[in-house]
MIDREN-273501 format. One record per residue (C-alpha): x, y, z negated; chain; residue in one letter; residue number from 0. Coordinates in Angstrom, 3 decimals. Each point is the difference from the previous one (the first is absolute). Layout:
N
X; Y; Z; A; a; NUM
...
This chain:
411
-17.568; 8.880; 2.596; A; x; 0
-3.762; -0.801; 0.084; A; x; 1
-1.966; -0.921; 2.990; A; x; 2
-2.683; 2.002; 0.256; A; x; 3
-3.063; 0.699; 1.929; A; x; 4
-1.796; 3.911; -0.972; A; x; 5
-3.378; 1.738; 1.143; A; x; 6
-1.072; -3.055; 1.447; A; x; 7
-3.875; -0.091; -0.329; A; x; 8
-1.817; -2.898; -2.218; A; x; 9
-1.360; -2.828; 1.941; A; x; 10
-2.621; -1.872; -1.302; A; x; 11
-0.347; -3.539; 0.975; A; x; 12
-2.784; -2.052; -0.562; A; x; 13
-0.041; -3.799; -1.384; A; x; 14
0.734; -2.390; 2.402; A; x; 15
1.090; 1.919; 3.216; A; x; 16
3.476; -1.360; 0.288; A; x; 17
0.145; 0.801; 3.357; A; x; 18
-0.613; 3.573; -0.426; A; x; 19
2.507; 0.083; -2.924; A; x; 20
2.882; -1.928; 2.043; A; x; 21
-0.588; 2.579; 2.984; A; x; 22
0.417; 3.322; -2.498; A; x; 23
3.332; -1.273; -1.591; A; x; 24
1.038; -0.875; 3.561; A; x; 25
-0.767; 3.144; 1.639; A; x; 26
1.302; 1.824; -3.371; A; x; 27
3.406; -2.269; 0.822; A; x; 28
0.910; 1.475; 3.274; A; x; 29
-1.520; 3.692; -0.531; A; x; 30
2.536; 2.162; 1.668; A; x; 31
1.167; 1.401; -3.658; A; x; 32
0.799; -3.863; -0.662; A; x; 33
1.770; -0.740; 3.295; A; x; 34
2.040; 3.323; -0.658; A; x; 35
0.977; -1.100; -3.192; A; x; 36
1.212; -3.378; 1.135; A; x; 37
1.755; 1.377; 3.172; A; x; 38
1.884; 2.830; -1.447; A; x; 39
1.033; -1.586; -3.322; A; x; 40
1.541; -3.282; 2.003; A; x; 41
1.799; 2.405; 2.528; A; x; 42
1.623; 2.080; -2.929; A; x; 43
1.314; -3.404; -1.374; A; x; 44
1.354; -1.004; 3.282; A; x; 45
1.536; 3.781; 0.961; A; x; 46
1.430; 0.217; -3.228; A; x; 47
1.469; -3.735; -0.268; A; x; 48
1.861; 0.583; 3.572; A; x; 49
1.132; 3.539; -1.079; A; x; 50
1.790; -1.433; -3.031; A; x; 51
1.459; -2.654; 1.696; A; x; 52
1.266; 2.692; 3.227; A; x; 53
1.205; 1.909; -3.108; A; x; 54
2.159; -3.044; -1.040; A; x; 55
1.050; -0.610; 3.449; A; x; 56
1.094; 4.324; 0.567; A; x; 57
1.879; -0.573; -3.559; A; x; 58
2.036; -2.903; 1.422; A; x; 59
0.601; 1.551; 3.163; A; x; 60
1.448; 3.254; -1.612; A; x; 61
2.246; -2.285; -2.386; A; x; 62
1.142; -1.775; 3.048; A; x; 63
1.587; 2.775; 1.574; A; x; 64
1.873; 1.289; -2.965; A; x; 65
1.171; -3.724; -0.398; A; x; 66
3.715; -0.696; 2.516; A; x; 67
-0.838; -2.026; 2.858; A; x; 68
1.358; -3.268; -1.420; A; x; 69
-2.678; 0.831; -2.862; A; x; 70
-2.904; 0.486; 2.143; A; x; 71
-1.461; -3.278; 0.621; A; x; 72
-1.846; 0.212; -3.285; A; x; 73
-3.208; -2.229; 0.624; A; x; 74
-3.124; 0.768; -1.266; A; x; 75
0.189; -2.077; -3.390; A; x; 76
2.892; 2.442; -1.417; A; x; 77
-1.683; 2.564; 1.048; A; x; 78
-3.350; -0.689; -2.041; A; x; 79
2.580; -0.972; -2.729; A; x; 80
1.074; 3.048; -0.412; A; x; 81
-3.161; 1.580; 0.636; A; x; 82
-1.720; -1.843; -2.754; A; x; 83
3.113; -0.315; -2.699; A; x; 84
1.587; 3.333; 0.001; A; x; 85
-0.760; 3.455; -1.427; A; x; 86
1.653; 1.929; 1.821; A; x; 87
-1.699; -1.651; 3.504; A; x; 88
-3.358; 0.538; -1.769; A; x; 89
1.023; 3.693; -0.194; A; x; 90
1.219; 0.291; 3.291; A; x; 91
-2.720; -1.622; 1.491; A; x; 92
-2.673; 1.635; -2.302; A; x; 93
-1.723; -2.723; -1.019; A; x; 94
-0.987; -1.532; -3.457; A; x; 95
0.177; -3.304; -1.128; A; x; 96
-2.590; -1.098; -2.435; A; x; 97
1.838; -2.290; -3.012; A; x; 98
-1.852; -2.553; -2.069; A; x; 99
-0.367; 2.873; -2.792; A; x; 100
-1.559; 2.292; 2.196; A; x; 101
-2.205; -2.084; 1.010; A; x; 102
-1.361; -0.936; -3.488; A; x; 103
-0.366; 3.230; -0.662; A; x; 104
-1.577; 1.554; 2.659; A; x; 105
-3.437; -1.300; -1.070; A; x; 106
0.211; 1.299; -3.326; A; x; 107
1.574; 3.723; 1.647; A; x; 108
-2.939; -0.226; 2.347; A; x; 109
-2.590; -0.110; -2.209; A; x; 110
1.309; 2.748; -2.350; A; x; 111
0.461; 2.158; 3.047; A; x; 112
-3.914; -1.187; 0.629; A; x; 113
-1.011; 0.866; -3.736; A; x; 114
1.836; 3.806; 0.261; A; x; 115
-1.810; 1.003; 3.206; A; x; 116
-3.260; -1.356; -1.379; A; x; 117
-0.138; 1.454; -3.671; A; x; 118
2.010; 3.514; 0.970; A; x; 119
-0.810; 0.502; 4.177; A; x; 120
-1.971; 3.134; -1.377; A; x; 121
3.385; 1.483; -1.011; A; x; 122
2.770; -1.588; 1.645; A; x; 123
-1.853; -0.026; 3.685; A; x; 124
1.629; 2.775; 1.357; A; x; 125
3.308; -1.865; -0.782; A; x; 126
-1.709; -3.042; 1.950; A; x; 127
-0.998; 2.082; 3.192; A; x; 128
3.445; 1.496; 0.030; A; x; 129
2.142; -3.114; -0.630; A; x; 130
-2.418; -1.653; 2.393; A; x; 131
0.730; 2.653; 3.004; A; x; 132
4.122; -0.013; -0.690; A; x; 133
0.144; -4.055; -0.030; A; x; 134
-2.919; -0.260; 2.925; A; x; 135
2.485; 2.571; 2.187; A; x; 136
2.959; -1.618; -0.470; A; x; 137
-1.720; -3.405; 1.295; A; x; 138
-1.797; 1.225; 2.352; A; x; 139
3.342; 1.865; 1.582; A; x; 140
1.464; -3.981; -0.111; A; x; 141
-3.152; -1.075; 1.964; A; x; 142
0.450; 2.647; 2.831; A; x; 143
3.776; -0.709; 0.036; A; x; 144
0.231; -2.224; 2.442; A; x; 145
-2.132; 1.394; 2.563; A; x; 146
2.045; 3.340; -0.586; A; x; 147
3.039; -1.970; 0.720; A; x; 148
-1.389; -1.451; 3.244; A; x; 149
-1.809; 3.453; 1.006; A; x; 150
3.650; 2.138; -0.581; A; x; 151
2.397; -3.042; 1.284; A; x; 152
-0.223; 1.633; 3.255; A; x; 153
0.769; 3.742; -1.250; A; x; 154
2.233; -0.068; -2.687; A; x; 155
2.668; -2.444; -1.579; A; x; 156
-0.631; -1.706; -3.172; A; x; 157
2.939; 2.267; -2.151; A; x; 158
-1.175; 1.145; -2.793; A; x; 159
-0.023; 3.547; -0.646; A; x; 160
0.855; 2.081; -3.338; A; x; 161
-3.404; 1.854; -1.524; A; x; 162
2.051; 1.731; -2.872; A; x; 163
-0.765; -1.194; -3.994; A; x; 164
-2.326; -2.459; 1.682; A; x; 165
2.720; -2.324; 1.791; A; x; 166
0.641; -1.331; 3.630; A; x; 167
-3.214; -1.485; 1.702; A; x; 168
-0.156; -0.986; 3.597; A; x; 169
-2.426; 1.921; 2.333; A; x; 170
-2.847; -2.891; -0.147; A; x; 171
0.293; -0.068; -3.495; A; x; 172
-0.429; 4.259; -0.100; A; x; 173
-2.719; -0.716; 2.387; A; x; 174
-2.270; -2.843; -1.807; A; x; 175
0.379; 1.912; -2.938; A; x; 176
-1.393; 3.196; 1.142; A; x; 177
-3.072; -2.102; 1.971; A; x; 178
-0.630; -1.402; -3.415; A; x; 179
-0.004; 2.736; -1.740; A; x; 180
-2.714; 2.091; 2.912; A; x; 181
-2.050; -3.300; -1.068; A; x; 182
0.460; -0.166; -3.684; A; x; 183
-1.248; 4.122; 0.349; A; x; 184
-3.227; -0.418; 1.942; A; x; 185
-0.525; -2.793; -2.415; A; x; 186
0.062; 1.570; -2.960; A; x; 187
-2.096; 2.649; 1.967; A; x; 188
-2.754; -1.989; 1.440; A; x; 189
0.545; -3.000; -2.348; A; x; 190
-1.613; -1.798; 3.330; A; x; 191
-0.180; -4.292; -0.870; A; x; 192
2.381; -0.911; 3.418; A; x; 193
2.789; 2.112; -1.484; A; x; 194
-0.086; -1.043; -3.141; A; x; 195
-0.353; -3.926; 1.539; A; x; 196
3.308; 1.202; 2.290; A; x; 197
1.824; 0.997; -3.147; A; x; 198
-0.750; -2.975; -1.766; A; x; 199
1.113; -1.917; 2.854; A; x; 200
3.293; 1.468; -0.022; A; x; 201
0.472; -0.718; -3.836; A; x; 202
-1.156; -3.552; 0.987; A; x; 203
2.710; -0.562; 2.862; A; x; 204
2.954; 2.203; -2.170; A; x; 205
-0.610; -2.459; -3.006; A; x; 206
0.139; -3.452; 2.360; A; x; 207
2.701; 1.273; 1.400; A; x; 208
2.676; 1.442; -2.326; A; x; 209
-1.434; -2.243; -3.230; A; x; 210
1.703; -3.881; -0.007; A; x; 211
-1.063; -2.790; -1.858; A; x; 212
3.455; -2.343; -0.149; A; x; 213
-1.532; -3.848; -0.867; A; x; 214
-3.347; -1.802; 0.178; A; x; 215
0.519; -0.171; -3.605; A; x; 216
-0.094; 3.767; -0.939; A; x; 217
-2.638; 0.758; 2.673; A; x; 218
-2.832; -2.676; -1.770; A; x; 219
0.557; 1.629; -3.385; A; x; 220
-0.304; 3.294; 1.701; A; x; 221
-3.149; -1.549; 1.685; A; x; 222
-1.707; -1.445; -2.549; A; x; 223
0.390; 2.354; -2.858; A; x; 224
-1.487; 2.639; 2.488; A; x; 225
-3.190; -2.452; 0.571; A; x; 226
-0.195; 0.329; -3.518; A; x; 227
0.547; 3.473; -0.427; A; x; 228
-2.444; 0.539; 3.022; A; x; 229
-3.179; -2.688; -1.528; A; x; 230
0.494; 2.296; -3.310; A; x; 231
-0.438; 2.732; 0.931; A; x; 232
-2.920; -0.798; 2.595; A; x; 233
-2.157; -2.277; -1.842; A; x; 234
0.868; -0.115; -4.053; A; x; 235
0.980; 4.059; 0.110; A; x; 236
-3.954; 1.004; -0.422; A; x; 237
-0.391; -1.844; -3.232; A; x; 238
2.744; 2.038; -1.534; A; x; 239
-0.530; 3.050; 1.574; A; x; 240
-3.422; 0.489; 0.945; A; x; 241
0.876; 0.319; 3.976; A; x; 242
1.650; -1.634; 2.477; A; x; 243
3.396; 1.901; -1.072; A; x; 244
1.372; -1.815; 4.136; A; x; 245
-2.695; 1.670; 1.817; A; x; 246
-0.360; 3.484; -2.219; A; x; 247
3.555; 0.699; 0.524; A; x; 248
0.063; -1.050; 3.775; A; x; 249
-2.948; 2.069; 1.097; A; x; 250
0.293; 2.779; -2.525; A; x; 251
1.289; 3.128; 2.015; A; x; 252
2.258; 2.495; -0.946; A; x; 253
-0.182; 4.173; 0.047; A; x; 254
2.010; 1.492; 3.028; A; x; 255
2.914; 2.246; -0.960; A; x; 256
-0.911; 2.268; 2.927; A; x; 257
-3.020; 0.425; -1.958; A; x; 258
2.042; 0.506; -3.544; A; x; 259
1.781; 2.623; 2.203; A; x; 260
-2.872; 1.857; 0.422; A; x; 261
-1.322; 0.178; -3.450; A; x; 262
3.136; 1.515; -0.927; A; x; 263
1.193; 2.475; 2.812; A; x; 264
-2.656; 1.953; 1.757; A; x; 265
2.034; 0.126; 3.022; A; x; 266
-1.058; -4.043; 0.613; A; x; 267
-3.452; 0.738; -0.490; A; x; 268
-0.850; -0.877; 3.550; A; x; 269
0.688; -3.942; -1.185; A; x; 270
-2.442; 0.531; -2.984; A; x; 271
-2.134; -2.933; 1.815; A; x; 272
2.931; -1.941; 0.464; A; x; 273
-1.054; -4.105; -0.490; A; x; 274
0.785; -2.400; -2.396; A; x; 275
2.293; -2.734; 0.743; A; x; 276
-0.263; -3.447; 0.051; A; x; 277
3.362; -1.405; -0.783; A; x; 278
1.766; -2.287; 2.697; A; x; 279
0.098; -2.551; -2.440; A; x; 280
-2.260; -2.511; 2.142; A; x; 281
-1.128; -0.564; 3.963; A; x; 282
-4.018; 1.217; 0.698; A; x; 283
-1.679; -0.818; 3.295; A; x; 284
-3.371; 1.042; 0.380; A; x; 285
-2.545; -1.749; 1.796; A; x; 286
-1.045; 0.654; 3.642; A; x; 287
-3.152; -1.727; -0.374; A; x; 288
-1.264; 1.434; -3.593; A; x; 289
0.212; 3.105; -0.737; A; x; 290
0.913; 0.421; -3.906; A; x; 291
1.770; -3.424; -0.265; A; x; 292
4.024; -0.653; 0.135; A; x; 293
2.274; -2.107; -0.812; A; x; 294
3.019; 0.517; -2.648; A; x; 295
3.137; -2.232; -0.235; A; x; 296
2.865; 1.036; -2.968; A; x; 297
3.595; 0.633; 1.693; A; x; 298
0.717; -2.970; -2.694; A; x; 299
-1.866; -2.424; 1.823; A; x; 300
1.873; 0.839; 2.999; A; x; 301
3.088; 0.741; -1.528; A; x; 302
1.012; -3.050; -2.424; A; x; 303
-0.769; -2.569; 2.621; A; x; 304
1.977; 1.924; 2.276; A; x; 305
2.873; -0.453; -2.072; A; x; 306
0.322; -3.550; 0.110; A; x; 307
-1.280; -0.076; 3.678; A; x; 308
3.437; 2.137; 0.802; A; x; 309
1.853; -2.600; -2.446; A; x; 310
-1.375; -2.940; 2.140; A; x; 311
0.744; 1.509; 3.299; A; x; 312
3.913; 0.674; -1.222; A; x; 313
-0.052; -3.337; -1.067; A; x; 314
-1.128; -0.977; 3.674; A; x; 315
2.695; 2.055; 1.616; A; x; 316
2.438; -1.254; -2.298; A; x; 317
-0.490; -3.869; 0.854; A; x; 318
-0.232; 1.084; 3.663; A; x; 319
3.699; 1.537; -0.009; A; x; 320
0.918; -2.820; -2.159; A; x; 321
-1.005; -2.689; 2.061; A; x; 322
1.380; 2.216; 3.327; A; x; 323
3.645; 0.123; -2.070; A; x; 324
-0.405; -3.828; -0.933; A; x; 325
0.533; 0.511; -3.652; A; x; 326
-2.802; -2.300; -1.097; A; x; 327
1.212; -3.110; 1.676; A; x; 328
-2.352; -2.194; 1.700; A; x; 329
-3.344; 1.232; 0.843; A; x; 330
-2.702; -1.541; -1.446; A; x; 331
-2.621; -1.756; 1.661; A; x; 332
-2.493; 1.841; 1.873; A; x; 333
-3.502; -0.363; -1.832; A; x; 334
-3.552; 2.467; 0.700; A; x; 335
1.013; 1.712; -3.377; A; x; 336
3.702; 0.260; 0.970; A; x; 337
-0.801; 2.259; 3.245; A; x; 338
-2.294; 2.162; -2.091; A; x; 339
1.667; 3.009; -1.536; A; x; 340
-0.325; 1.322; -3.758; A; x; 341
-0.835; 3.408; 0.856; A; x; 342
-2.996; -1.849; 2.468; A; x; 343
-1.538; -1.665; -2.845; A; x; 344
0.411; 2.344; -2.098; A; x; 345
-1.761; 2.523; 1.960; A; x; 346
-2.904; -2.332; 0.877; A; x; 347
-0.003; -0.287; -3.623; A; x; 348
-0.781; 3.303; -0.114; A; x; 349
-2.477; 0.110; 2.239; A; x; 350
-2.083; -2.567; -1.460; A; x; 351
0.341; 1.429; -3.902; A; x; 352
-1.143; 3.505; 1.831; A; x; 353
-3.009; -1.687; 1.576; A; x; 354
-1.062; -2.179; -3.581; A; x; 355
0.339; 3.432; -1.744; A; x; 356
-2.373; 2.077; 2.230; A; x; 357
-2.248; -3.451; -0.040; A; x; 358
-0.075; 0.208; -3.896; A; x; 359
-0.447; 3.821; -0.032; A; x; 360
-3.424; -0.591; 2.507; A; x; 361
-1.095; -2.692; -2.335; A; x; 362
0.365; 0.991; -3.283; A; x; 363
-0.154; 3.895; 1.249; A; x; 364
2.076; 0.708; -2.568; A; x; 365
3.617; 1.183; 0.369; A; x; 366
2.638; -2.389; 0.056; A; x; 367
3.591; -0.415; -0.832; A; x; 368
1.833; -0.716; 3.399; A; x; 369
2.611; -1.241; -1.615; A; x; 370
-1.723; -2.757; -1.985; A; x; 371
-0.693; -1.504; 4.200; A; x; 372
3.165; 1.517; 1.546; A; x; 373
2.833; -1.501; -2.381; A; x; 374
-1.228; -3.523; 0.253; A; x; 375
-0.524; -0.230; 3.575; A; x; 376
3.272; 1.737; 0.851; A; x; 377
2.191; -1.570; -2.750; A; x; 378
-1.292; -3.788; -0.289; A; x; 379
0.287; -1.117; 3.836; A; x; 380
3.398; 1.524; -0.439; A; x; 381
1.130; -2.042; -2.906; A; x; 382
-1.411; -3.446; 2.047; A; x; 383
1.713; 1.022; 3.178; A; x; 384
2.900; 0.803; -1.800; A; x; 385
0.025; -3.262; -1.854; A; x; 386
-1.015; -1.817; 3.311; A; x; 387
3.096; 1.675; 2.192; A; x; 388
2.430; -0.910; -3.158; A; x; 389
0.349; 3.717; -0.744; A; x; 390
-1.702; 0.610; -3.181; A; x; 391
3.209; 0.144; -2.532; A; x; 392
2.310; 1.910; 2.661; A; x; 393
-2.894; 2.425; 0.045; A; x; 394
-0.981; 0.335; -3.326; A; x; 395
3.963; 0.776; -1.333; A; x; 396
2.342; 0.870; 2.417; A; x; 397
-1.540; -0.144; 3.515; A; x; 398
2.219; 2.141; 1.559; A; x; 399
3.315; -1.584; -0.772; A; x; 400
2.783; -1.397; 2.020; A; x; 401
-0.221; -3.671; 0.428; A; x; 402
3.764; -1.331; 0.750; A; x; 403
-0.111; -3.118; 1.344; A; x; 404
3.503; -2.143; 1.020; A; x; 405
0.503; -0.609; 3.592; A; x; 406
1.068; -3.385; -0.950; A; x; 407
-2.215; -2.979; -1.287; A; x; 408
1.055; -2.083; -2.433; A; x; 409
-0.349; -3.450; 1.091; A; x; 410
């Protein structure tokens, strides 16, 4: 989850030129590699957001028409309800919800996961590159879906058809599959850095999407145990270890099984010089302007925020079709913080901890933690704006529940 900045050459900077010093962290800012990083990561968050919530809305429709007609004016409130409060609509809808347990937890399952790749990758890196190519397919295949869907709309219906032992897929589902697949194959057989950014990608947008976090509560001790897990293992993890166990692990690379292949049947031979991977476990844009230098962003960094990003923006579209249904009463008055949405500030939020972290990483040129400038700037304006708009306890226990109010007033 580190930011990081590699084969960028050492400038020295004599004492006393400021100026010179202010205009090499500037032009280091908005290097293409940087820009890349910022552009791309905020557009997965946003794609993958919107996808979950068209998700939701796909879910509700289906549910609608197996409802009777007198049943069928289900607003959107039950339908996040049930969404967010059932297992068997999590199932159907194939999403997870992320409890208060989980969420504990995952810090502590992360950085064991961390400590196994870094003291046996030697061994257990062929299990990596494979488990890496099976998961990377299968999320790639959900990025292409949609644009399957809207290239086949014209061709063929949306039925789904039987494929044997393997079950009933529809034809763009057959058809993203097999793209990702091609892609995953000259991957693994060119290892080339824009595949293995696409794959990540699609990991990035399948894990916005289909992962939930249910309260403000559950998604700050998700957040902040993961800016602890992440300032660990980037800047105390050295003194333990020797190395920077973050950065080893991210940039280590792993042996091809094409090339495994080929040490064991002669018949492969011909992919004896077959590459080693780097796995899609982070984003890398190189530079335009210097050759040797890139930039490297962990999916985690994209990822976490993400998640509460998508929880902000349900949140939006839930007090929009609450306020359209008139369940919340009278509005309240219209302030500049009242017209400004959650998943706006939150993003901005985002923007500006992405910015302070690439400033840090040119300052210090050292790597840095995202996290330790992402969490704060993404989860604190949210807490005052939340507090400020007279949200904060609906969000941080139940903010998706039904608010009855009587028609009546009692005078």
């Amino acid at each position: 989850m580190a930011n990081q900045v590699e084969g960028k050459p050492e400038v020295l900077i004599q004492d006393g030129s400021s100026d010179q010093s202010a205009y090499i962290v500037a032009y280091s800012v908005f290097d293409s590699s940087r820009v890349s990083t910022f552009v791309i990561s905020i557009l997965l968050i946003v794609y993958g957001s919107f996808r979950s919530l068209n998700i939701e809305q796909e879910h509700r429709d289906k549910q609608k028409q197996k409802e009777p007609s007198s049943e069928c004016s289900a607003s959107f409130v039950s339908g996040v309800q049930a969404s967010n409060g059932s297992a068997p609509s999590e199932t159907e809808n194939g999403m997870q919800t992320i409890d208060a347990c989980q969420a504990l937890l995952m810090p502590v399952g992360a950085s064991l996961s961390l400590l196994v790749m870094f003291l046996f990758f030697d061994s257990l890196q062929m299990v990596f590159a494979v488990c890496t190519a099976v998961l990377a397919t299968v999320a790639f295949a959900f990025l292409l879906l949609p644009m399957c869907q809207h290239v086949l709309r014209p061709c063929v219906t949306n039925n789904k058809v039987s494929l044997g032992c393997c079950g009933r897929f529809t034809p763009a589902e057959v058809l993203s599959f097999f793209l990702s697949f091609l892609i995953v194959c000259v991957w693994i057989l060119t290892g080339h850095w824009l595949l293995m950014d696409a794959l990540g990608m699609g990991l990035c947008v399948a894990f916005i999407a289909l992962v939930r976090l249910p309260s403000l509560k559950v998604s700050t001790l998700l957040l902040i145990g993961l800016l602890v897990y992440d300032v660990f293992w980037v800047f105390f993890s050295s003194y333990i270890f020797s190395t920077n166990v973050m950065v080893k692990v991210a940039t280590r690379p792993a042996e091809n099984p094409i090339g495994l292949l080929a040490k064991r049947f002669p018949m492969f031979s011909f992919t004896n010089e077959a590459p080693k991977l780097s796995l899609p476990g982070k984003l890398v844009f190189p530079s335009m302007q210097n050759s040797g230098h890139f930039s490297m962003l962990g999916m985690g960094d994209i990822v976490m925020p993400g998640l509460l990003l998508c929880f902000v923006l349900r949140y939006d579209a839930y007090k929009k079709a609450q306020f359209a249904n008139g369940d919340v009463g009278l509005l309240p008055p219209v302030t500049y913080y009242q017209k400004i949405t959650y998943f706006h500030c939150c993003l901005i939020g985002y923007f500006v901890g992405l910015l302070t972290a690439t400033l840090s990483s040119e300052l210090f040129q050292a790597t840095q933690p995202a996290l330790l400038y992402l969490v704060p700037f993404t989860l604190l304006p949210l807490l005052i704006m939340a507090y400020l708009k007279g949200d904060l306890r609906r969000m941080w226990h139940e903010p998706f529940l039904a608010i009855t109010q009587s028609k009546h007033l009692d005078v």
